[in-house]
PLY file of the C-alpha trace (Angstrom):
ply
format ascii 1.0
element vertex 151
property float x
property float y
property float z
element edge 150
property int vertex1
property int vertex2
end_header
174.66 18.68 -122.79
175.64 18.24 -126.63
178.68 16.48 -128.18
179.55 17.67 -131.44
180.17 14.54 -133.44
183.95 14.51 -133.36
183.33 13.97 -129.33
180.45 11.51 -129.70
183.03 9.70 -131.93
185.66 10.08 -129.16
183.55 8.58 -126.35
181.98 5.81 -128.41
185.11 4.87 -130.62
182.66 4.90 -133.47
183.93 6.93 -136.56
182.45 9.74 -137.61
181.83 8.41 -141.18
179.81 5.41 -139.66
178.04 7.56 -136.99
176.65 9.74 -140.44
176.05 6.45 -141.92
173.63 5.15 -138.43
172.22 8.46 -139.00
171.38 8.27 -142.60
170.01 4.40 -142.08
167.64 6.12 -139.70
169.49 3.25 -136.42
170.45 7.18 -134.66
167.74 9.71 -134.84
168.64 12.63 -136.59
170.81 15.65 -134.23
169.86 18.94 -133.59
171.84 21.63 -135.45
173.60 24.52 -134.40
173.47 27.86 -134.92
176.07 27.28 -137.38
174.51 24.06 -138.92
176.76 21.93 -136.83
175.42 18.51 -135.51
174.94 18.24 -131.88
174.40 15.08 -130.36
172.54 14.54 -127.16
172.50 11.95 -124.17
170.15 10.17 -126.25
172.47 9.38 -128.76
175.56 8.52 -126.73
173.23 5.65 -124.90
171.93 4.51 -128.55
175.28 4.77 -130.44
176.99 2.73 -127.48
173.76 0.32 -127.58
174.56 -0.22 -131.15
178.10 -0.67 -131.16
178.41 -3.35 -127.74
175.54 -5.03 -130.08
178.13 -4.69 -133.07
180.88 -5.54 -130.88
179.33 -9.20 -129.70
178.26 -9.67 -133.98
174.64 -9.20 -134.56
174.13 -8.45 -137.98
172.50 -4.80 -138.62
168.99 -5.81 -139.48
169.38 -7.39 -135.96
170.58 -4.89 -134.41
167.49 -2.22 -135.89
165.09 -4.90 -134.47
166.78 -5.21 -131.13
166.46 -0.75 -131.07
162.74 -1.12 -132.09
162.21 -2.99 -129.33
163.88 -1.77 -126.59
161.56 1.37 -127.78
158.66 -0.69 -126.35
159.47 -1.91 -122.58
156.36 -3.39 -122.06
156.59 -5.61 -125.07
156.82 -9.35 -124.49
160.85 -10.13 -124.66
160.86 -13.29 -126.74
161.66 -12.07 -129.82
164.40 -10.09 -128.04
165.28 -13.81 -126.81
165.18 -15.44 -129.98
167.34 -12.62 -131.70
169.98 -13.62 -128.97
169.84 -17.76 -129.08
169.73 -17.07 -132.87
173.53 -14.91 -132.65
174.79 -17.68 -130.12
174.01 -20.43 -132.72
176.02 -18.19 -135.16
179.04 -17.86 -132.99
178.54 -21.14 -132.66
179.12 -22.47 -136.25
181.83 -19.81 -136.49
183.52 -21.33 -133.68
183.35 -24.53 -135.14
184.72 -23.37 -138.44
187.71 -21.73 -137.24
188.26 -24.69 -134.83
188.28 -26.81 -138.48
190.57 -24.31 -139.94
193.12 -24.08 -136.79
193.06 -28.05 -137.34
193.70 -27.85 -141.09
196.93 -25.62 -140.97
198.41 -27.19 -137.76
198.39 -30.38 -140.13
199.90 -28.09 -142.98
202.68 -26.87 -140.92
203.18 -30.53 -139.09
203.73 -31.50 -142.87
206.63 -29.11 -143.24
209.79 -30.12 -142.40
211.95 -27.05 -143.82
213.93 -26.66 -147.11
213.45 -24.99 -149.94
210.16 -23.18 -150.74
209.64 -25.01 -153.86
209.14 -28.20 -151.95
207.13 -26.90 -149.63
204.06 -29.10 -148.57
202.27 -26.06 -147.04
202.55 -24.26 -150.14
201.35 -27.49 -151.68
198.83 -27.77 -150.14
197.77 -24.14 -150.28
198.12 -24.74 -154.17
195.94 -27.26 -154.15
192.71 -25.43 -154.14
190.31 -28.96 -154.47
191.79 -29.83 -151.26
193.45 -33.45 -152.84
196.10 -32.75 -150.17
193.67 -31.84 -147.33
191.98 -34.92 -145.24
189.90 -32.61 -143.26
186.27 -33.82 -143.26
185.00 -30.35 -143.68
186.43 -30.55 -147.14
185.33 -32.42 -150.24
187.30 -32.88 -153.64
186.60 -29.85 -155.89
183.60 -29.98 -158.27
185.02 -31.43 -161.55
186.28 -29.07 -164.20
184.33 -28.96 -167.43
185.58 -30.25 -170.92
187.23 -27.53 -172.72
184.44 -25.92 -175.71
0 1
1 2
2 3
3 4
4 5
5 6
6 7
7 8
8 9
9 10
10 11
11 12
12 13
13 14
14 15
15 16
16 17
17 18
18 19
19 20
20 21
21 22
22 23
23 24
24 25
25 26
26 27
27 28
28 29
29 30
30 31
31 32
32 33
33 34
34 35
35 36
36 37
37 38
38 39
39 40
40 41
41 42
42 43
43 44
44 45
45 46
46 47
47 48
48 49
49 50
50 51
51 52
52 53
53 54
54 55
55 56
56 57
57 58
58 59
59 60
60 61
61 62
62 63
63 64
64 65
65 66
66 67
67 68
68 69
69 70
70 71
71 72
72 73
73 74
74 75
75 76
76 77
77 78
78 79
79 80
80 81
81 82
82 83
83 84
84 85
85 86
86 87
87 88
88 89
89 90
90 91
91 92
92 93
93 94
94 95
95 96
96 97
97 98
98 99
99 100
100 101
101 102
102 103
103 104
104 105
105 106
106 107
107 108
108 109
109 110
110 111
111 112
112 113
113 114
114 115
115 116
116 117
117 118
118 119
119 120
120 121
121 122
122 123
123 124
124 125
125 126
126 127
127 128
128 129
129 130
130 131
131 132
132 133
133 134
134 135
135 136
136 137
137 138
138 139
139 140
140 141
141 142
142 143
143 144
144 145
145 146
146 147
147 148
148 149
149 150
C-alpha cells in the first residue's frame, strides 16, 4: 500500500516540510514516484518516520537519533551503544529537570516578592531588570561578569 505524503503526514503528525527534510538528510530513504512524479511512501516509511518522531518526541538529538536508525538496521549487533545512547538522553533530561526545577524556584521567589501596586514598583519586574541577578539569591546564579571601562 502507498501513502502519498500528505497521508504519511496525517498518520504520523509529522509535517510534510520536515518529512522532505528526513528525506533530504538521508534519516527516510528516498519514495518511489508515481506515474505522475508524485511521492509514494511505503510501510517502510510509516514504521521509520514514527521510529523517528517517538525518538523526537522523548528528545534525542538528531545525530542520535541517525545512530539509533543505523543500528536498529543491524539486529544482531551488540546493543550497548544502543544502551549508552539511552543512559546518555536520561542524564540530559536529567540536568534539564534540574534546571527548570531552579527556574520554577527562582520565579516563585519573584512573585512571593510582589505584593501588588503599581508596575513601576514592581519587584518582579525588578528583578527581571536586573539581568546580573543582584536581586536573585538562587545558587544557580552568580553576579554578572564585570562591565569593562568605557574606551
Amino acid at each position: 500500500m502507498h501513502h502519498s505524503i500528505g497521508e504519511l503526514a496525517r498518520r504520523t503528525g509529522v509535517k510534510a516540510t520536515t518529512i522532505r527534510w528526513y528525506e533530504a538528510e538521508g534519516l527516510l530513504p528516498p519514495p518511489g514516484r508515481s506515474e505522475g512524479g508524485h511521492r509514494q511512501y511505503d510501510a517502510d516509511h510509516l514504521r521509520r518516520l514514527g521510529f523517528i518522531r517517538h525518538a523526537r518526541e522523548l528528545g534525542f538529538a538528531m545525530p542520535a537519533i541517525r545512530a539509533l536508525l543505523g543500528l536498529a538496521g543491524k539486529p544482531r549487533e551488540d546493543c550497548a551503544a544502543i544502551h549508552a545512547l539511552a543512559t546518555d538522553q536520561i542524564a540530559a533530561i536529567d540536568f534539564r529537570l534540574r534546571r527548570l526545577q531552579a527556574l520554577r524556584a527562582e520565579l516563585a521567589e519573584m512573585a512571593q516578592s510582589c505584593q501588588g501596586g503599581p508596575a513601576g514598583d514592581c519587584r518582579i519586574l525588578e528583578t527581571l531588570a536586573d539581568f546580573g541577578h543582584g536581586h536573585c539569591h538562587h545558587h544557580e546564579h552568580g553576579p554578572a561578569e564585570p562591565a569593562l571601562p568605557p574606551g
